[in-house]
N, C-alpha and C positions, 0 to 999 in steps of 0.2 A: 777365343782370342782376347789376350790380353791387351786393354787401352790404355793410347798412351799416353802421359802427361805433359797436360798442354802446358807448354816452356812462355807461356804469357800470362797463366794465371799467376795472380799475386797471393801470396804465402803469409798470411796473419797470422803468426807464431801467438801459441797461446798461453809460452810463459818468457816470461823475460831472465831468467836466469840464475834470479837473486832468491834469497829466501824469504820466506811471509817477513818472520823476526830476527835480530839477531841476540835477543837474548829472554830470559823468560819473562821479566817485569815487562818487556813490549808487547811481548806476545799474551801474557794476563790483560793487557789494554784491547789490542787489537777484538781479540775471541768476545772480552764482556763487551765492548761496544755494538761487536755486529750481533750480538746473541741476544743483545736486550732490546737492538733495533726490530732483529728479525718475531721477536716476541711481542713488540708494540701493535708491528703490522700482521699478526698472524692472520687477523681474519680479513685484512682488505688481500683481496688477491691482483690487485693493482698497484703492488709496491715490489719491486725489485732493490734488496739489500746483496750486497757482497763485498766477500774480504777479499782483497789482493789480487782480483781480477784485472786483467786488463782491457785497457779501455780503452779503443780505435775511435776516434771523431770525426774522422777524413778517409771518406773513400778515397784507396787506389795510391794512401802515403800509411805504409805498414810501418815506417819509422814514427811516426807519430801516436805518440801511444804513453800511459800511463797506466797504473798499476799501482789506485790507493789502496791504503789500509781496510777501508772499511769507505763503499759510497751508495748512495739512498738513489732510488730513482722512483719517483711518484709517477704515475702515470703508466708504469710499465709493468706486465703477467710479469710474477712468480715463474722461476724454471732453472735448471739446469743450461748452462750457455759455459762454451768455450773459451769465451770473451764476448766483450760488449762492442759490439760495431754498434755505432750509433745509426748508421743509413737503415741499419734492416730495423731500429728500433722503433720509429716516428722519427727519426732523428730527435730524439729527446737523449741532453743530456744530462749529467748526473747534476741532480738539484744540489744536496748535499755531500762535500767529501771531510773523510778525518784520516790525519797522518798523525799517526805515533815516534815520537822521536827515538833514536838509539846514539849509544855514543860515536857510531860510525858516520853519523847524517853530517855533512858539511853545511855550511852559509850557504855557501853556490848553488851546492844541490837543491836545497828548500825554497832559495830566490828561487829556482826555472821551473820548481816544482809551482810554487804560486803565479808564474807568467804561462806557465801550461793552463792552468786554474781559470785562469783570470780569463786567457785569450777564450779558452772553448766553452764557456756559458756556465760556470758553476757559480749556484745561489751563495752559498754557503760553505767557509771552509773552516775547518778548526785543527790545530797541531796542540799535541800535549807533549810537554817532556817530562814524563814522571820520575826523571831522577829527583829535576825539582821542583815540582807540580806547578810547572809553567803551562800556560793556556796559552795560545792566539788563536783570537777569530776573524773572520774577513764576510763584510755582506756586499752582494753586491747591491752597488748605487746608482743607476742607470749604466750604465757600458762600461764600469769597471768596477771590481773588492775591492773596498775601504776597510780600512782596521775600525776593528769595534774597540773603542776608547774604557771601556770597562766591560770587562767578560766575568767577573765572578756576580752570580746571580743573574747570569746572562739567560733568555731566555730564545731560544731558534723559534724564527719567527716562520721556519717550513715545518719544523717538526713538532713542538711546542714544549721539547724538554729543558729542563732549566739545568746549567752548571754552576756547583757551589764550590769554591777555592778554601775554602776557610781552611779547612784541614787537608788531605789527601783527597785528591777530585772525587766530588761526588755526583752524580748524574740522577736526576729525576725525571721519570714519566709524568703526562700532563694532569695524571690521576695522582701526583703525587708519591708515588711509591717509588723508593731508587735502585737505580741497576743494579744488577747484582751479577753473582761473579753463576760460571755455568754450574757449579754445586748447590749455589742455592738457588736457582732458577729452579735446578733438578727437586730442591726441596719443597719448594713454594708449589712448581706443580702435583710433587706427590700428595701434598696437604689439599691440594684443592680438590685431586681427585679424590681424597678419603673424605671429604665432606660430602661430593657429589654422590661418592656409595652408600653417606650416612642417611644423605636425604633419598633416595631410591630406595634403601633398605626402610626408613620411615615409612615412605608414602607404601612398600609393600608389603608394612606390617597393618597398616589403616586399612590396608584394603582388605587383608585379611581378617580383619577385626567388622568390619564392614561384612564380610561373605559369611561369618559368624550370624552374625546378629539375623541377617537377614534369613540365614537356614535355622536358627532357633524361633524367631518369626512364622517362618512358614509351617515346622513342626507344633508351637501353639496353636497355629491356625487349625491343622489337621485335627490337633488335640480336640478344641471346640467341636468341633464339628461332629467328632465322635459323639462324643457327651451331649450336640443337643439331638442326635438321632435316638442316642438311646433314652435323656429324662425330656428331652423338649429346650424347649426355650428357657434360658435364664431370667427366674423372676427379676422387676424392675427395684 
């Protein structure tokens, strides 16, 4: 018997309609941001990064809802999610969000976008518009985001990466090394792994060099042994 569906459940659509980018310099922002976040936190498995999900903060108001570019949430498992309900999360929400601008972004739309921000608990908010490597960030300051009065060599004080304006945005980890785009990600880890096979392939040539010594060892040892059965003991 097929069941039926119940005409009270509420329906959290888990895409809004619109597309991640609308063109490819936003969508190069969007990927290197979340790809170098998701990279930072690879090994805390207490950090949820995602691109372009949407984000429900209010049970039982499915209209209420956002869908950043790229937002951090500390505190919360790593995982595949249809969207973020905040209720089933801890009710934790997104510490940090980043919107990437395109030329279709209105004033209007980016004010409600920052009064969405502001009203549902976000630490930290930053917009780029790399046509002209414009930056805004916003921290929040007890019960509302205030603009941060200078963002070049601005350092997030949730995440600890610093933004450099000088040239075209540059982004760096707290270890200092900067974002990088997903080909050299790809690069940087292929390199790591060929050191990790250099130093493996090392340590299992010492050991072989090691299982050497130790079987020519034990073959002297036999050697003696012959030699002092058959003349004796070697004079002193």
């Amino acid at each position: 018997m097929v069941s039926q569906v119940n005409k009270n459940e509420i329906i959290y659509p888990e895409s809004d309609g619109k597309p991640m980018a609308d063109n490819t310099k936003q969508f190069h922002w969007i990927v290197t941001i979340k790809q170098n976040l998701d990279w930072l936190y690879i090994d805390d498995p207490q950090v949820f990064v995602a691109g372009d999900l949407l984000w429900y903060p209010v049970q039982g108001q499915p209209k209420i809802a956002a869908a950043p570019d790229t937002m951090v949430v500390l505190g919360r498992p790593k995982g595949d999610r249809g969207s973020y309900k905040q209720w089933q999360e801890d009710n934790l929400a997104p510490q940090v969000v980043f919107e990437i601008l395109s030329p279709s972004n209105t004033s209007i739309e980016m004010a409600k976008k920052l009064l969405f921000y502001d009203r549902y608990g976000v630490q930290e908010y930053y917009v780029y518009d790399p046509d002209d490597n414009s930056l805004e960030a916003w921290q929040r300051i007890g019960d509302s985001l205030d603009s941060v009065s200078e963002v070049n060599n601005w350092v997030s004080p949730r995440l600890g990466i610093r933004f450099d304006l000088t040239d075209e945005l540059k982004i760096y980890r707290p270890d200092g090394t900067q974002f990088s785009s997903y080909s050299e990600i790809n690069q940087l880890l292929e390199q790591e792994k060929q050191r990790a096979e250099n130093e493996r392939q090392r340590a299992e040539n010492e050991r072989q060099r090691a299982e050497q010594a130790n079987q020519q060892l034990v073959e002297m040892e036999a050697k003696l042994q012959k030699y002092r059965q058959l003349f004796g003991e070697l004079p002193n």
